[in-house]
PyMOL Python script that loads the backbone (N, CA, C, O; Angstrom):
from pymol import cmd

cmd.read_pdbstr("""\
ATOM      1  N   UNK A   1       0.837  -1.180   0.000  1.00  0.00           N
ATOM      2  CA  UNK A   1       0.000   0.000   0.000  1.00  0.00           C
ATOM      3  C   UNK A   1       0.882   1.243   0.000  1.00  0.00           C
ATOM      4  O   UNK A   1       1.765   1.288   0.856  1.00  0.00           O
ATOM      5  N   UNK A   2       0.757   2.220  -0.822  1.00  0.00           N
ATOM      6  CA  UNK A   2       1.732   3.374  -1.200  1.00  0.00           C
ATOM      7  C   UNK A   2       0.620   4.384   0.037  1.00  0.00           C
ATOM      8  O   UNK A   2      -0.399   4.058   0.646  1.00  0.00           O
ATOM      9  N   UNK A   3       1.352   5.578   0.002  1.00  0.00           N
ATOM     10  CA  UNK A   3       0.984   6.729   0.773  1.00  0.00           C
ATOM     11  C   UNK A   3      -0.304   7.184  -0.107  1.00  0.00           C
ATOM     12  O   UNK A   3      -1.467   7.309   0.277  1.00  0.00           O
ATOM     13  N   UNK A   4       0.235   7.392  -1.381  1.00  0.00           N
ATOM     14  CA  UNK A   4      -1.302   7.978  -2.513  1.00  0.00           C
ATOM     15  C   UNK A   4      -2.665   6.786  -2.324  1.00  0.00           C
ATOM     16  O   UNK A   4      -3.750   7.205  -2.727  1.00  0.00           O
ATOM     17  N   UNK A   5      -2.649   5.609  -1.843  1.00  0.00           N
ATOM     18  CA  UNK A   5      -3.284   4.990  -2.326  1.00  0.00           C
ATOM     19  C   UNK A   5      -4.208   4.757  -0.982  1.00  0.00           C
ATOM     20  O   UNK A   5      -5.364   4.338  -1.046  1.00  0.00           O
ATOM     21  N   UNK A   6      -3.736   4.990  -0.131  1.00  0.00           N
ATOM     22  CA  UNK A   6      -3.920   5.160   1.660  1.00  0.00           C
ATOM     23  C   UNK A   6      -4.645   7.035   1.743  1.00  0.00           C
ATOM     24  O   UNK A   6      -5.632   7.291   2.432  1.00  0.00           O
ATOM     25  N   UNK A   7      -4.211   7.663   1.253  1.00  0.00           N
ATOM     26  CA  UNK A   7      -4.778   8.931   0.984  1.00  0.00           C
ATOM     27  C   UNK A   7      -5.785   8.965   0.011  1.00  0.00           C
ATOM     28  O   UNK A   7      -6.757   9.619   0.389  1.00  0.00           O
ATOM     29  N   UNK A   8      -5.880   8.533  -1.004  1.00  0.00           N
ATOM     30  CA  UNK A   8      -7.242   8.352  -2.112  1.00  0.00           C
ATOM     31  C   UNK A   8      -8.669   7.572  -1.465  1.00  0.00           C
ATOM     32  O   UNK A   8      -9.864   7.744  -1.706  1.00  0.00           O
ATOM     33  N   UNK A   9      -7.950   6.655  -0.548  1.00  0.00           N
ATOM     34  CA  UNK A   9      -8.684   5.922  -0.195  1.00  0.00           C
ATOM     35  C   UNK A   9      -9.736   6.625   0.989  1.00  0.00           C
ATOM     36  O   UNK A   9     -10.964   6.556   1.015  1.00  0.00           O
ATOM     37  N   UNK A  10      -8.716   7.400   2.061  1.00  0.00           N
ATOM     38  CA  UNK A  10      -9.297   7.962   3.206  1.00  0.00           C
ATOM     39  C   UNK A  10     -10.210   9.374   2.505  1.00  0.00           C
ATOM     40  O   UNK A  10     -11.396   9.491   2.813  1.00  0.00           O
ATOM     41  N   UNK A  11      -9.562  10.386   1.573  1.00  0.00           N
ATOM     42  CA  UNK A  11     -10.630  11.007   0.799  1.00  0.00           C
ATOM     43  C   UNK A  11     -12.194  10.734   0.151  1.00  0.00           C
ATOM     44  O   UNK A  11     -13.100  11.563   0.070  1.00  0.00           O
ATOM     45  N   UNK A  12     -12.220   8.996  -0.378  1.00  0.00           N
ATOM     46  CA  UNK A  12     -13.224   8.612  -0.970  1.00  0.00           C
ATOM     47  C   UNK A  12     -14.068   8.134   0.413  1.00  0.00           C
ATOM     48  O   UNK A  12     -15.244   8.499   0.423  1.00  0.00           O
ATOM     49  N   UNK A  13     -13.655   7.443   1.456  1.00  0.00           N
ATOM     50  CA  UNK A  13     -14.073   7.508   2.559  1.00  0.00           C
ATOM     51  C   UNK A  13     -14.881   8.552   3.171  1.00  0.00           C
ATOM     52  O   UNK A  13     -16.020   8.286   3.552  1.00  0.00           O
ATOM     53  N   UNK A  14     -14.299   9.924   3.318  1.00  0.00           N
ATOM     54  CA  UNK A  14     -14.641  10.874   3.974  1.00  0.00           C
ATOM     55  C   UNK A  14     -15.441  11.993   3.088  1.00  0.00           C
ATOM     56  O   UNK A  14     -15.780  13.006   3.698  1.00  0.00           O
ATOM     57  N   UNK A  15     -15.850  11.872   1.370  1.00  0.00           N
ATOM     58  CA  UNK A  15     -16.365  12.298   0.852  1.00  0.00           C
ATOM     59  C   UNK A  15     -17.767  11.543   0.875  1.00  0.00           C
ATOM     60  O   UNK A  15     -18.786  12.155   0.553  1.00  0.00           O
ATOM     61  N   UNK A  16     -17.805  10.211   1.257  1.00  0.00           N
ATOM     62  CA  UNK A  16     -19.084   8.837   1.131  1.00  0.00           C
ATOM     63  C   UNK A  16     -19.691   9.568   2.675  1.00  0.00           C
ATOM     64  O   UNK A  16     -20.855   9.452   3.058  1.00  0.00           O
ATOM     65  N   UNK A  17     -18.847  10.151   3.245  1.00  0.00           N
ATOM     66  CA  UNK A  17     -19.356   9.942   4.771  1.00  0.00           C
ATOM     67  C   UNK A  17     -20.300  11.721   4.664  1.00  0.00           C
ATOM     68  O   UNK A  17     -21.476  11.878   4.992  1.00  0.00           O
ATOM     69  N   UNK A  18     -19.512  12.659   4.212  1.00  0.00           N
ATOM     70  CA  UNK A  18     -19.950  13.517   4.145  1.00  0.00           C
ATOM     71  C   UNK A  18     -21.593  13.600   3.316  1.00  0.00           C
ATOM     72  O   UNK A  18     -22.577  14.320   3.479  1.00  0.00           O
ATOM     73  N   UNK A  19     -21.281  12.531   2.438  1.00  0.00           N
ATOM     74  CA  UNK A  19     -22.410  12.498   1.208  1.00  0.00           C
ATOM     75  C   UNK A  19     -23.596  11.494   2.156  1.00  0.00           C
ATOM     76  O   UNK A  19     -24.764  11.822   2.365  1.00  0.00           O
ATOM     77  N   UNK A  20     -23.244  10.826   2.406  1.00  0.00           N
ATOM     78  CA  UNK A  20     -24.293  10.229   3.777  1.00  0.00           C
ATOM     79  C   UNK A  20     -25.059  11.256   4.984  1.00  0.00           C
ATOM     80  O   UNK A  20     -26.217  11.238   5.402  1.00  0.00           O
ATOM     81  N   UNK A  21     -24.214  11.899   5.244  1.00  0.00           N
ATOM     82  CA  UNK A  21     -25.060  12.565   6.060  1.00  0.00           C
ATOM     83  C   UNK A  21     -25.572  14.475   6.134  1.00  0.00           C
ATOM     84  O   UNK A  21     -26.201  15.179   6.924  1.00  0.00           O
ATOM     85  N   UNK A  22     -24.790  14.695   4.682  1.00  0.00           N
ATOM     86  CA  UNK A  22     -25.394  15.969   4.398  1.00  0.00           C
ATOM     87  C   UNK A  22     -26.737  16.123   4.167  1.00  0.00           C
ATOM     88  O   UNK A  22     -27.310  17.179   4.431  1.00  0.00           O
ATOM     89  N   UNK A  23     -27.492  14.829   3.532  1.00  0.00           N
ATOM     90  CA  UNK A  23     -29.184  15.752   3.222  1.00  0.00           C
ATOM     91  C   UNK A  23     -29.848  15.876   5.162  1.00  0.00           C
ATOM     92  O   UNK A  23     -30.233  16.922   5.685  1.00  0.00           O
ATOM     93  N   UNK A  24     -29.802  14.751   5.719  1.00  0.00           N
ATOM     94  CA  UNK A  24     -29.889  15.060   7.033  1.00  0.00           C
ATOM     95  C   UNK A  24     -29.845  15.853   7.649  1.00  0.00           C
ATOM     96  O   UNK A  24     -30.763  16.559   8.066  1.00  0.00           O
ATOM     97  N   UNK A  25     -28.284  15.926   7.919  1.00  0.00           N
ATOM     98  CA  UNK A  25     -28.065  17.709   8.616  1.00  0.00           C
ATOM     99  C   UNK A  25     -28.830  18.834   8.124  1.00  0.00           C
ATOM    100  O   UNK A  25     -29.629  19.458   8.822  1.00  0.00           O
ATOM    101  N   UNK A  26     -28.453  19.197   6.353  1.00  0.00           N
ATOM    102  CA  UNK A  26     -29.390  19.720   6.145  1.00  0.00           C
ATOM    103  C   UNK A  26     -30.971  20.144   6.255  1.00  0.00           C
ATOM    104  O   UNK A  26     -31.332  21.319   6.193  1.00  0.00           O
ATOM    105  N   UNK A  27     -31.758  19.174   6.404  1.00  0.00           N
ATOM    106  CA  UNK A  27     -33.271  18.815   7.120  1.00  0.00           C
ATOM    107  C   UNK A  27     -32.758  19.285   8.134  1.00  0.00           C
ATOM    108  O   UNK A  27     -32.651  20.509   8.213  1.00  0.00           O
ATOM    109  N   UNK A  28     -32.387  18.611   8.984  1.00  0.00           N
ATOM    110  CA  UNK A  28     -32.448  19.320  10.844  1.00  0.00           C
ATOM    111  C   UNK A  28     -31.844  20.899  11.120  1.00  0.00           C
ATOM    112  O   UNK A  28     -32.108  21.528  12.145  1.00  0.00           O
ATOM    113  N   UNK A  29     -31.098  21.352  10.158  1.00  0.00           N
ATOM    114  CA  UNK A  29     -30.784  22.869  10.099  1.00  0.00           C
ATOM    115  C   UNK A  29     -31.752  23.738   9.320  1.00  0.00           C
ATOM    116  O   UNK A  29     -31.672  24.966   9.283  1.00  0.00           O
ATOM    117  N   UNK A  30     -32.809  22.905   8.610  1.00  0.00           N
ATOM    118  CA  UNK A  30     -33.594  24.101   8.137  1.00  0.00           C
ATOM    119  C   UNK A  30     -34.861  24.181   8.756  1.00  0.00           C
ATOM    120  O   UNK A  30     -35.597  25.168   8.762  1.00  0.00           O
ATOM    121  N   UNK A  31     -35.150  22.660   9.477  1.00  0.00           N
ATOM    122  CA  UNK A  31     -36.538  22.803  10.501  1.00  0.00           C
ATOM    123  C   UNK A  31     -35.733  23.337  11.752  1.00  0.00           C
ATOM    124  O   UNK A  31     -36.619  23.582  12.570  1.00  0.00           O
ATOM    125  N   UNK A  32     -34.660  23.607  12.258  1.00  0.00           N
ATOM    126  CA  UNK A  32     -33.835  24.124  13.395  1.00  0.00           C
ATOM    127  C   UNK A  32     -34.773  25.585  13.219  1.00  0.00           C
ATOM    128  O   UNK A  32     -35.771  26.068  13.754  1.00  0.00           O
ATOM    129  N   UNK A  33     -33.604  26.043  11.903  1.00  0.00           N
ATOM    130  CA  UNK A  33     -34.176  27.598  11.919  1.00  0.00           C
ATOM    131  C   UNK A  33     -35.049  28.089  11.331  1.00  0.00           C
ATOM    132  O   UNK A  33     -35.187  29.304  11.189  1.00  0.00           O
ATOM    133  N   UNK A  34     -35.972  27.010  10.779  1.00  0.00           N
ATOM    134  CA  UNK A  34     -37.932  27.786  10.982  1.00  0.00           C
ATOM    135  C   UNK A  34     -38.437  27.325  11.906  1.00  0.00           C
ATOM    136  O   UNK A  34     -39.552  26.856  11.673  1.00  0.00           O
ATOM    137  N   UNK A  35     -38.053  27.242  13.003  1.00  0.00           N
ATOM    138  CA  UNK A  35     -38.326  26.773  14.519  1.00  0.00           C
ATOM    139  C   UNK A  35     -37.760  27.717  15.516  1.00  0.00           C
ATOM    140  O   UNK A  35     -38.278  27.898  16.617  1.00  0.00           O
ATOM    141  N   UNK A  36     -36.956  28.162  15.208  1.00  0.00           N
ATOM    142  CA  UNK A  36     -35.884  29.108  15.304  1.00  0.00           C
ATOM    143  C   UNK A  36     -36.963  30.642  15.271  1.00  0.00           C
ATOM    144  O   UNK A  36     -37.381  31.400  16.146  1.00  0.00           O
ATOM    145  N   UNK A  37     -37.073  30.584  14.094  1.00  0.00           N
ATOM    146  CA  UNK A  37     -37.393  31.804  13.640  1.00  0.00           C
ATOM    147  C   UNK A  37     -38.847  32.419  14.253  1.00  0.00           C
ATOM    148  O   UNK A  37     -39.209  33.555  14.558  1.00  0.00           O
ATOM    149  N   UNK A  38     -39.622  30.824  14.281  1.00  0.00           N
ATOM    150  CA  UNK A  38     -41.275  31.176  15.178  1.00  0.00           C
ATOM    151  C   UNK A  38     -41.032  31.233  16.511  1.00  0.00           C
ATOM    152  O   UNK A  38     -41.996  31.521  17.221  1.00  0.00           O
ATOM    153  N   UNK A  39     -39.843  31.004  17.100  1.00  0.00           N
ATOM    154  CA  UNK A  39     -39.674  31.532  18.723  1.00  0.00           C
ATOM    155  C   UNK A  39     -39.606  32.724  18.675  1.00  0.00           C
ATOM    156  O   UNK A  39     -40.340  33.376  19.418  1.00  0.00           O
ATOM    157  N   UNK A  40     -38.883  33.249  17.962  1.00  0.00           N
ATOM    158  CA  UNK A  40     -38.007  34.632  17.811  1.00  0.00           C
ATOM    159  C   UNK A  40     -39.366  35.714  17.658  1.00  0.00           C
ATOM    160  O   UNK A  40     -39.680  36.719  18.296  1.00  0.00           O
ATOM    161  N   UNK A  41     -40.003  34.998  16.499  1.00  0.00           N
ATOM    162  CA  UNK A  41     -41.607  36.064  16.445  1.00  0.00           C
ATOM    163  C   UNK A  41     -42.617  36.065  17.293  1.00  0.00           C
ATOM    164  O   UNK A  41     -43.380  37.030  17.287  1.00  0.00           O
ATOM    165  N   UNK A  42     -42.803  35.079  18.111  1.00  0.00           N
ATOM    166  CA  UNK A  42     -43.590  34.757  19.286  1.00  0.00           C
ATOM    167  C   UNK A  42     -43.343  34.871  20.553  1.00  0.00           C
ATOM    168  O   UNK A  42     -44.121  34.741  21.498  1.00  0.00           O
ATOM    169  N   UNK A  43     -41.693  35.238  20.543  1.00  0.00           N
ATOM    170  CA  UNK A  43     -41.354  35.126  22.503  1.00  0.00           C
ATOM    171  C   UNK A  43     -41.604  34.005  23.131  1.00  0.00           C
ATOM    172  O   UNK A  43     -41.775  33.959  24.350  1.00  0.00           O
ATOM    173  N   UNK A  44     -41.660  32.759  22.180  1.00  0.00           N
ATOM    174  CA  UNK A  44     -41.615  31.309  23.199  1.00  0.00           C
ATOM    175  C   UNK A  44     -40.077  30.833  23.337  1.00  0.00           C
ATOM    176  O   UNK A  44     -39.293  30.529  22.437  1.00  0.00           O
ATOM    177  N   UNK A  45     -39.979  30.847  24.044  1.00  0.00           N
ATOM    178  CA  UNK A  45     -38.600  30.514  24.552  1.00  0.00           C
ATOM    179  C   UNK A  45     -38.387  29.451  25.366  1.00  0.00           C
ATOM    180  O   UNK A  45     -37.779  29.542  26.433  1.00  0.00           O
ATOM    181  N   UNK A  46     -39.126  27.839  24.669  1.00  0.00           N
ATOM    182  CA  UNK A  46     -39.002  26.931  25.617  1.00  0.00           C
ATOM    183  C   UNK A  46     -37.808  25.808  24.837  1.00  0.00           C
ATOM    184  O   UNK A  46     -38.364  25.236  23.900  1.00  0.00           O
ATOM    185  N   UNK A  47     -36.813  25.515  24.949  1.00  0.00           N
ATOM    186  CA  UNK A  47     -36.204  24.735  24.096  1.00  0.00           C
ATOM    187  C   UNK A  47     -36.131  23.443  23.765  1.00  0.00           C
ATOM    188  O   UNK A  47     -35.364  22.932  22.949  1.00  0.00           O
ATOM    189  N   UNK A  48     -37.582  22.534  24.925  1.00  0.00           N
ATOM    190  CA  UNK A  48     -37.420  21.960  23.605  1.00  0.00           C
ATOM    191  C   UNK A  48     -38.760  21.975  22.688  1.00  0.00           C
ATOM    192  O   UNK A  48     -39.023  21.086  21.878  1.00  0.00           O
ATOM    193  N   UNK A  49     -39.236  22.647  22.833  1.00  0.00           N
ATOM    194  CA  UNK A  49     -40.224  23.008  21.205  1.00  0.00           C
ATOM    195  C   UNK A  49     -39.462  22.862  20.089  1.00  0.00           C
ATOM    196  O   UNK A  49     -39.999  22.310  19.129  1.00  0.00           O
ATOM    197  N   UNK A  50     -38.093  23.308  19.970  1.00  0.00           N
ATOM    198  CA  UNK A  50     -37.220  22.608  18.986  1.00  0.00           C
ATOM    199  C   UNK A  50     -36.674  21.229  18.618  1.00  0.00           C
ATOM    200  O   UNK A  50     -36.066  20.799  17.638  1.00  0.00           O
ATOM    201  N   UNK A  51     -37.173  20.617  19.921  1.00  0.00           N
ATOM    202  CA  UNK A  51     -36.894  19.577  19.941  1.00  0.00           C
ATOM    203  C   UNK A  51     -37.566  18.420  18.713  1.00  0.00           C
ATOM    204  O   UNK A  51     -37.009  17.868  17.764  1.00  0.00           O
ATOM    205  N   UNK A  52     -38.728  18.363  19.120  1.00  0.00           N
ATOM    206  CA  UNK A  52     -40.032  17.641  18.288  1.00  0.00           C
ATOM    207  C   UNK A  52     -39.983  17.936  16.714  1.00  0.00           C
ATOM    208  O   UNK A  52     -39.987  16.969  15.952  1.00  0.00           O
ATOM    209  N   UNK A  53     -39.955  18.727  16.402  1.00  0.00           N
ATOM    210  CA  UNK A  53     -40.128  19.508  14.738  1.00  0.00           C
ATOM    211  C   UNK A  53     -38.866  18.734  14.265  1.00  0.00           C
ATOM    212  O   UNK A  53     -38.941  17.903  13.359  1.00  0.00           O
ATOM    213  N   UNK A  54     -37.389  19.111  15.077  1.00  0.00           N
ATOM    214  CA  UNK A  54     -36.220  18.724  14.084  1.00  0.00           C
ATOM    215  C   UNK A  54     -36.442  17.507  14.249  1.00  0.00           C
ATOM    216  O   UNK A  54     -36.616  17.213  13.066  1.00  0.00           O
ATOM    217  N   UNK A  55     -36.616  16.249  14.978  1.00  0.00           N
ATOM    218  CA  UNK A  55     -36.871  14.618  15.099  1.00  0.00           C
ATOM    219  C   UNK A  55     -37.486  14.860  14.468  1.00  0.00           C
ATOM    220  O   UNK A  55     -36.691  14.966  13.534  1.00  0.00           O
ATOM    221  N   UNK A  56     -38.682  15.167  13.925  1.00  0.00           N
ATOM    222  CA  UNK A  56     -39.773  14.362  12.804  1.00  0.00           C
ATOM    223  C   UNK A  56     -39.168  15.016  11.560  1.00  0.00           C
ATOM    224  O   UNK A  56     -39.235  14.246  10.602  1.00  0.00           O
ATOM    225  N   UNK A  57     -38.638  16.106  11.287  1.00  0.00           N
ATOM    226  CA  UNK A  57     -38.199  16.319  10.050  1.00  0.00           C
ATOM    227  C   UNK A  57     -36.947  15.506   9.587  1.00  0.00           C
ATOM    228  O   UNK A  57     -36.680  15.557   8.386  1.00  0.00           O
ATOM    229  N   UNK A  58     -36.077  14.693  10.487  1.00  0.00           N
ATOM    230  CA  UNK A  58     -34.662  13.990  10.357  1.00  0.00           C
ATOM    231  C   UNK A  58     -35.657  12.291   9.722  1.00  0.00           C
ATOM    232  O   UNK A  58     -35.697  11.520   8.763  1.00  0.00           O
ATOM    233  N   UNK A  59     -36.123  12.468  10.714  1.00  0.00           N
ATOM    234  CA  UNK A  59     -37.096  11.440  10.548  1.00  0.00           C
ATOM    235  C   UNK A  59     -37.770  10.869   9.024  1.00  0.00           C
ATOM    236  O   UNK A  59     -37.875   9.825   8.380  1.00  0.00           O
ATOM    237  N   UNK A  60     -38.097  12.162   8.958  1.00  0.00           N
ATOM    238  CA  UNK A  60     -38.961  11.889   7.477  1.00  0.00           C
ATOM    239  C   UNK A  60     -37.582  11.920   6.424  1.00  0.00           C
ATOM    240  O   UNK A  60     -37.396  11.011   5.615  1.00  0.00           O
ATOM    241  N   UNK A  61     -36.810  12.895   6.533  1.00  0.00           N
ATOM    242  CA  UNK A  61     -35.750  12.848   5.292  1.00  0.00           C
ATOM    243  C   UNK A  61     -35.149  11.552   5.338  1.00  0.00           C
ATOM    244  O   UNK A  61     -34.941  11.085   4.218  1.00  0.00           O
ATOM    245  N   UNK A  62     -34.683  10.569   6.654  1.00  0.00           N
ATOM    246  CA  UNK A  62     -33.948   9.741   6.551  1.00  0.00           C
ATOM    247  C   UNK A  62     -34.944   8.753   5.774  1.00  0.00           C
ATOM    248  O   UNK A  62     -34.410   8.225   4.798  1.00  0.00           O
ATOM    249  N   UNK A  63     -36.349   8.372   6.013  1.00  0.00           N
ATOM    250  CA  UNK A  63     -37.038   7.645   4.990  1.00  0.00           C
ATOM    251  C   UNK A  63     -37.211   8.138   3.570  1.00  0.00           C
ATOM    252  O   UNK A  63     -37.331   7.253   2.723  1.00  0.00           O
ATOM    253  N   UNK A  64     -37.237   9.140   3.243  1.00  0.00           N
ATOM    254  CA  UNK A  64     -37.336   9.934   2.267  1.00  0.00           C
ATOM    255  C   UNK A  64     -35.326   9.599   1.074  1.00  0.00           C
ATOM    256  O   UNK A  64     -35.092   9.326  -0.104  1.00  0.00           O
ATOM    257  N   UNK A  65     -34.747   9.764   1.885  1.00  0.00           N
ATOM    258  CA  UNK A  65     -33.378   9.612   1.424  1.00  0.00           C
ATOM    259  C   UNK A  65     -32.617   8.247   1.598  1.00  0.00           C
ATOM    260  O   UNK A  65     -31.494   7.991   1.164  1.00  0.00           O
ATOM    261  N   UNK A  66     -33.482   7.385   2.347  1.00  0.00           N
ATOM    262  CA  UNK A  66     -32.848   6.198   2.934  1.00  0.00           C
ATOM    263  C   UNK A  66     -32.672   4.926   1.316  1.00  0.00           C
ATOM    264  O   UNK A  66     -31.949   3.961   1.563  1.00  0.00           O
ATOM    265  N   UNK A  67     -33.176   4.956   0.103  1.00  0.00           N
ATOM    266  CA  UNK A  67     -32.725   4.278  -0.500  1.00  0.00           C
ATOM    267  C   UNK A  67     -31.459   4.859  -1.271  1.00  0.00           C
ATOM    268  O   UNK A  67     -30.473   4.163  -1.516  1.00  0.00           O
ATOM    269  N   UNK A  68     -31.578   6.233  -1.640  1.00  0.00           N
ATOM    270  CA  UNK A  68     -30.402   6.701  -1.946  1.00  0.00           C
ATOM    271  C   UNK A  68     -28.951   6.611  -1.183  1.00  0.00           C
ATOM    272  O   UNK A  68     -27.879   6.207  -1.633  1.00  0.00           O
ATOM    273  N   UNK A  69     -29.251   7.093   0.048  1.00  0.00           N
ATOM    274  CA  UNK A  69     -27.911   6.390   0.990  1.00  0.00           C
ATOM    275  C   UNK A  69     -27.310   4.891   0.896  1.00  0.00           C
ATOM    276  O   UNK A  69     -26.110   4.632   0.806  1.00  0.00           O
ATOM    277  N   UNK A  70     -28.439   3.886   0.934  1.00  0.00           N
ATOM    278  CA  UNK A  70     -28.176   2.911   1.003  1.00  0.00           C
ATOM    279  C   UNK A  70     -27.790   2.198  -0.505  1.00  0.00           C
ATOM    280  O   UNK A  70     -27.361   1.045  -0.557  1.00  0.00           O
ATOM    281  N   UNK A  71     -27.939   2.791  -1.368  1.00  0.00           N
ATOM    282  CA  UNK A  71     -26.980   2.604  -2.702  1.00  0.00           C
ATOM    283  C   UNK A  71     -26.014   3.457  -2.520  1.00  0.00           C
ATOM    284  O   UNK A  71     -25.120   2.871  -3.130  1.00  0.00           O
ATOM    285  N   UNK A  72     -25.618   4.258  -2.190  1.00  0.00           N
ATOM    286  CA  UNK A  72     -24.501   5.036  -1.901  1.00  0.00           C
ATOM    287  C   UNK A  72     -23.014   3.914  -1.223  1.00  0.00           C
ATOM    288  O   UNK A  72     -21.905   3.636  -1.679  1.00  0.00           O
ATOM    289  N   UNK A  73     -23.855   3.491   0.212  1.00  0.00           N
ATOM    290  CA  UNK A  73     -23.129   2.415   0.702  1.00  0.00           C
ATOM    291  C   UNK A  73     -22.675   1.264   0.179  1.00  0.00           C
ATOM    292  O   UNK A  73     -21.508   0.907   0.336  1.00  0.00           O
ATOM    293  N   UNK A  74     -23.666   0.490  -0.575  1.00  0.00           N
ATOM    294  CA  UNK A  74     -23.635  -0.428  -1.501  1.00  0.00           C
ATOM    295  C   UNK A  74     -22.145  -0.305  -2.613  1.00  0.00           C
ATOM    296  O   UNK A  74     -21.186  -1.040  -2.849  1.00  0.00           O
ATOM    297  N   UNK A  75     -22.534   0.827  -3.010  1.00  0.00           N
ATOM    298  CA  UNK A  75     -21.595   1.046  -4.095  1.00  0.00           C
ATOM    299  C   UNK A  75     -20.398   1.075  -3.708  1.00  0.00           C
ATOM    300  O   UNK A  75     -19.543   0.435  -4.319  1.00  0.00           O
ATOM    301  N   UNK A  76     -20.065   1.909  -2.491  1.00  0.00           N
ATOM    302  CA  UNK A  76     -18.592   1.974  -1.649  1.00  0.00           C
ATOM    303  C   UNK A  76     -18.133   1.186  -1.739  1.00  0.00           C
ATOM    304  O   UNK A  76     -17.172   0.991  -2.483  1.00  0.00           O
ATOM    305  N   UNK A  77     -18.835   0.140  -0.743  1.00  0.00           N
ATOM    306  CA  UNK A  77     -18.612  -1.199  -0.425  1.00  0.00           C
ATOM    307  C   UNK A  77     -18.459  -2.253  -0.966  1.00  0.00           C
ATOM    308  O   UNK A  77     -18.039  -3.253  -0.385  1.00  0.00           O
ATOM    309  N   UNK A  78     -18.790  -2.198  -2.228  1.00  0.00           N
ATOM    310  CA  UNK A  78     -19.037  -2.977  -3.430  1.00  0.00           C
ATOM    311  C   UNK A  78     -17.100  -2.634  -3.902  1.00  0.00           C
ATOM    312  O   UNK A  78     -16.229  -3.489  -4.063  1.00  0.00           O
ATOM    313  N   UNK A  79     -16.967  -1.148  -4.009  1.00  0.00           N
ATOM    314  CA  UNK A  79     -15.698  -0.709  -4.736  1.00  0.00           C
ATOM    315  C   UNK A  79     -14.530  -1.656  -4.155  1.00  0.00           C
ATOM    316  O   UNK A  79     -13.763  -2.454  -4.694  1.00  0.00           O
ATOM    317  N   UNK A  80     -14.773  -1.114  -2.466  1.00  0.00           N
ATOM    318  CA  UNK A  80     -13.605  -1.582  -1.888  1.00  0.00           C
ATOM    319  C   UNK A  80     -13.336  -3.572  -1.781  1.00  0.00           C
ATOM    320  O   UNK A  80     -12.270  -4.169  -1.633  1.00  0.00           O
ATOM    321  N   UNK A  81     -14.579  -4.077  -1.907  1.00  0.00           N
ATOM    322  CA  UNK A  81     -14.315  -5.954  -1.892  1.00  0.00           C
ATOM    323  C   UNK A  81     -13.577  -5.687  -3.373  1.00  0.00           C
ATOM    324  O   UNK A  81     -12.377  -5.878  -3.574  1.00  0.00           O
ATOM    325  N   UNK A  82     -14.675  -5.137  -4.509  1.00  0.00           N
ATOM    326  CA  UNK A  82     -13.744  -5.235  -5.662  1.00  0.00           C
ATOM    327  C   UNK A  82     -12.269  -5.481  -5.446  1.00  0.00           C
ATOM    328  O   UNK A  82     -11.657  -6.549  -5.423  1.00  0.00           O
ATOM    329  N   UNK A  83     -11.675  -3.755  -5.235  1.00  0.00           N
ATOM    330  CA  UNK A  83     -10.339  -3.774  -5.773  1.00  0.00           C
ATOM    331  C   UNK A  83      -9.541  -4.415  -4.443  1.00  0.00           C
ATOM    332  O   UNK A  83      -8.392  -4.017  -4.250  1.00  0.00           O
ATOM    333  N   UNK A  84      -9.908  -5.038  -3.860  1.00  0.00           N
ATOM    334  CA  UNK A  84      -9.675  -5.959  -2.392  1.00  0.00           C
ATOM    335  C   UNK A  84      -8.359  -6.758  -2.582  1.00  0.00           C
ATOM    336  O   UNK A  84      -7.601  -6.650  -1.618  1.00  0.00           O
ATOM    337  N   UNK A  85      -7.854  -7.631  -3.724  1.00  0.00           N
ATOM    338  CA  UNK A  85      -7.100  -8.178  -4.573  1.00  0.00           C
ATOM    339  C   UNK A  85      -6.027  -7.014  -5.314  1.00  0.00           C
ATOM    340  O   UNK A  85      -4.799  -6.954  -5.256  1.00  0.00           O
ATOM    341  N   UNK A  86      -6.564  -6.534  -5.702  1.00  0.00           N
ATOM    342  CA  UNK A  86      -5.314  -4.800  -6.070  1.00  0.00           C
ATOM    343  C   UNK A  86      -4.803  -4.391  -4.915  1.00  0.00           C
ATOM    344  O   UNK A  86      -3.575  -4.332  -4.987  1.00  0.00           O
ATOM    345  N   UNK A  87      -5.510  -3.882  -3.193  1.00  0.00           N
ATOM    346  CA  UNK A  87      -5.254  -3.378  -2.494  1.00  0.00           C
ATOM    347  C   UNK A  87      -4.134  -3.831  -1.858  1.00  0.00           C
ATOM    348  O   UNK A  87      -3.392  -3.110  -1.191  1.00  0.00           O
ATOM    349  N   UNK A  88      -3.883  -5.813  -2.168  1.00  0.00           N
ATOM    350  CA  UNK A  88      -3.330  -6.450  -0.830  1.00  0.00           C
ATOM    351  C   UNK A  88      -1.695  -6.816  -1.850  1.00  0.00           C
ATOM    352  O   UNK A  88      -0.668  -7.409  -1.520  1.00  0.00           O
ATOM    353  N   UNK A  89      -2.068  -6.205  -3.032  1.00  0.00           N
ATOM    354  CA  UNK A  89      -0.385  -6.387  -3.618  1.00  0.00           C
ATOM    355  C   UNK A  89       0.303  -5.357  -3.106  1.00  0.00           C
ATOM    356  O   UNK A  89       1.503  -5.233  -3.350  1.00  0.00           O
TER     357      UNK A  89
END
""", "prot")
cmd.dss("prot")
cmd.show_as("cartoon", "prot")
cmd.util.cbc("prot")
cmd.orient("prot")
């Protein structure tokens, strides 16, 4: 195993990981701050009223996004058994 090939590898890693859990975050940062935003106009200031909204919105995206992730994984995982035989020369 060379240094480039140990580095390509941890990049494709950490780009799969990022790509896994960006639509998520995303969902929970945009029901955050329109949850956010109806405290701010109302003077409710109980925290966890934020609580409930971001769980069901993570909630729904992860079913909503959950076959796409899970070909995402597939495919990774699929790459790395592949070249499994390349990796170990």
């Amino acid at each position: 195993m060379t240094p480039e090939f140990v580095t390509g590898f941890f990049l494709e890693a950490m780009k799969t990981a990022a790509l896994l859990s960006m639509p998520v975050l995303l969902v929970g940062l945009i029901a955050g701050v329109i949850v956010s935003v109806f405290q701010a106009a109302t003077q409710i200031n109980e925290m966890t009223l934020v609580l409930i909204p971001k769980m069901i919105a993570v909630g729904i995206a992860l079913i909503i996004f959950f076959p796409w992730m899970m070909e995402l994984m597939v495919d990774f995982t699929r790459n790395i058994i592949v070249n499994l035989p390349i990796t170990v020369r």
